[in-house]
C-alpha positions in Angstrom: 76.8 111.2 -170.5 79.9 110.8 -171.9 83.7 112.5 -171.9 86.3 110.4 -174.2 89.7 112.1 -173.1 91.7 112.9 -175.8 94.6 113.7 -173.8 96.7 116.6 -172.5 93.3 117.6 -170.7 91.3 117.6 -173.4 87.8 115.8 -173.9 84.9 115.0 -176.5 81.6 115.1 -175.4 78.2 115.3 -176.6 76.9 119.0 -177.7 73.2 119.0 -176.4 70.7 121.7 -175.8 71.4 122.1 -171.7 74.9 123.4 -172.9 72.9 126.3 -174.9 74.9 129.2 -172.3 78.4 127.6 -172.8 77.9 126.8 -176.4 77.2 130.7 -177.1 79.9 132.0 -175.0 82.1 129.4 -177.1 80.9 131.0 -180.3 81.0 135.2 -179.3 84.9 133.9 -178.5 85.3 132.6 -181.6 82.7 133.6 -184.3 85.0 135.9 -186.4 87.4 133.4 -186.2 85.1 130.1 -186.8 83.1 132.0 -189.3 85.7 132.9 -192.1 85.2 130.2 -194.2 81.7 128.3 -192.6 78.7 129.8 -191.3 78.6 127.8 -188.2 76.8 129.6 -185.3 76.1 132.1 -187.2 72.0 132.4 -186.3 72.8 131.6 -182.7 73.2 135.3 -181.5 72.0 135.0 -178.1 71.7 132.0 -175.8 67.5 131.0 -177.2 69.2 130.9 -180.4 71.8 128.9 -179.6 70.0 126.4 -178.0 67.3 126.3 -180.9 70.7 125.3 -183.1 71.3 122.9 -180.6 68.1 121.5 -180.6 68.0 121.2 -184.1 71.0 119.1 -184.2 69.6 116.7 -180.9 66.9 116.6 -183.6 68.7 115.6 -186.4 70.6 113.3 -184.5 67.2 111.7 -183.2 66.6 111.2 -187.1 70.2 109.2 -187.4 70.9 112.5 -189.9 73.9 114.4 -188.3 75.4 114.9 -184.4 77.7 117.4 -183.0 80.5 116.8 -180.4 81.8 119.5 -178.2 85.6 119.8 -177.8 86.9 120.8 -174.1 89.8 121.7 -173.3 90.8 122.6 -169.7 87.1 122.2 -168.9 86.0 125.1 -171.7 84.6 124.7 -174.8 86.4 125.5 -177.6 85.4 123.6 -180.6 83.6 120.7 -181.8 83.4 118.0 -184.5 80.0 116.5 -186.3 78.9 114.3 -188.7 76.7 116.0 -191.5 74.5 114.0 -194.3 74.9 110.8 -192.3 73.6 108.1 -194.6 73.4 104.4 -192.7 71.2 102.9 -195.8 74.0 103.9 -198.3 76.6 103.6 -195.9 78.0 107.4 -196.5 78.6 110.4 -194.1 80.3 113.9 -194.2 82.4 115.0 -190.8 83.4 118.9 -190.3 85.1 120.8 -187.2 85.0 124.2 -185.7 87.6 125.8 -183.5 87.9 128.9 -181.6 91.1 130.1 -181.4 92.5 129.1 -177.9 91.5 125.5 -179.3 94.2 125.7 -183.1 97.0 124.1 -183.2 96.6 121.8 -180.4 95.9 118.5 -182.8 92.4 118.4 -181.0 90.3 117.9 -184.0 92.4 115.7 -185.6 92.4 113.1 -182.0 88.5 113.8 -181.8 88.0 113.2 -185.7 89.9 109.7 -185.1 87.3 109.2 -182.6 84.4 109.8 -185.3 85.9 107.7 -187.8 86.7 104.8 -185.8 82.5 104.7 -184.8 81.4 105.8 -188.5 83.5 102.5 -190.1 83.6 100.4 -187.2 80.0 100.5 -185.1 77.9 102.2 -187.7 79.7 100.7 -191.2 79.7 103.6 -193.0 82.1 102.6 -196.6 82.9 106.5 -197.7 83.3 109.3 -195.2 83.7 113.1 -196.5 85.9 116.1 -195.9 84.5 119.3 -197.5 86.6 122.5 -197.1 87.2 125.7 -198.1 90.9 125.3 -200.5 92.2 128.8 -198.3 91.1 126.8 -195.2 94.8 125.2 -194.8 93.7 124.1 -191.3 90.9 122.2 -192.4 92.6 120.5 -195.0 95.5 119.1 -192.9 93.4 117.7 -190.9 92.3 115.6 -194.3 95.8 114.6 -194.7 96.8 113.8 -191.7 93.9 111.3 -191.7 94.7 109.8 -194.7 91.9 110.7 -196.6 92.5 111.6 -200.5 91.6 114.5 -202.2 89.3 113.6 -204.8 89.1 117.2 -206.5 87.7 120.6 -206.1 84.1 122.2 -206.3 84.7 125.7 -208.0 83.0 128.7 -207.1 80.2 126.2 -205.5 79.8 128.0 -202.0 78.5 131.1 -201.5 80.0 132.9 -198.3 79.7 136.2 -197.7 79.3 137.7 -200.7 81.7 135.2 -202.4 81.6 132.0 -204.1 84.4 129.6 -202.3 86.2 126.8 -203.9 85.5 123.6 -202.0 87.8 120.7 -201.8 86.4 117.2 -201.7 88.2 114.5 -199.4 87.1 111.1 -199.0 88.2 108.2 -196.8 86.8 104.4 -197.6 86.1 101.9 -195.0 88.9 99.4 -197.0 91.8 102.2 -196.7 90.5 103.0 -193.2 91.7 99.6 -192.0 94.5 98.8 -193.6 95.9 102.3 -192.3 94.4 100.5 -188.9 96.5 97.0 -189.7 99.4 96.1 -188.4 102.4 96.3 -191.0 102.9 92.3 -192.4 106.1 90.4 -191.8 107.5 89.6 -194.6 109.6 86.1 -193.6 111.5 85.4 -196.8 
């Protein structure tokens, strides 16, 4: 359908249900890893199951709700990035990312996440756009700064994840610091 390359041969594409086999190989790969601080993947424990997650998401994204985007690198899955809670008639949506590990460290979800941004303010005019993560999930949270978004506080003990309740930190970007991060700096002629 579509593969946005987000160089050094990497690419986004959509996440659909016809990529149920790939999808699951990507999560046994990575699902200690991915699931230390979000349960993502964690009811797909076989390829049916898998797709079903899939599905619901194709579903969801039917419904303008939420979409994922696979991350490939080297022609493998090893990630993705999606919007969660996406709200056109108030004009505010959540984004989140998963990784395995051969996909860390790589600035992948950071180039894909500019990617997401640019068609959440630009094409779909979203005004706020969220960042929720775990405050131990120092990956995660770079990924907030190095977008520019600002920390707005933190959710104690608001997450239960196995068998603990998680801090969450709370990032936002608005649509009027989005582009004047986009602008080009003014010239000052005095």
């Amino acid at each position: 359908m579509y593969a946005i390359s987000l160089g050094e041969d990497a690419e986004l594409r959509p996440l659909e249900p016809w990529h149920a086999e790939e999808f699951f190989a990507h999560l046994e790969r990575g699902r200690e890893f991915i699931n230390r601080f979000i349960p993502f993947g964690e009811t797909a424990i076989d390829v049916p199951s898998a797709r079903d997650m899939l599905q619901r998401y194709a579903d969801l994204r039917a419904a303008d709700n939420a979409s994922l985007h696979g991350l490939w690198l080297e022609g493998k899955l090893v990630g993705g990035v999606l919007f969660l809670n996406f709200d056109a008639e108030n004009a505010n949506c959540e984004v989140g990312c998963w990784l395995e590990p051969a996909g860390t460290g790589r600035g992948l979800v950071t180039r894909a996440m500019r990617v997401l941004l640019d068609f959440a303010f630009e094409q779909r005019g979203m005004h706020r756009v969220e960042w929720i993560a775990a405050v131990d999930n120092q990956a995660s949270l770079n990924v907030a700064r190095r977008l520019g978004m600002t920390k707005e506080g933190v959710r104690r003990a608001s997450y239960p994840h196995h068998g603990v309740r998680l801090d969450l930190e709370v990032w936002s970007l608005l649509a009027p610091e989005y582009r004047a991060a986009d602008a080009p700096p003014a010239h000052n002629d005095h």
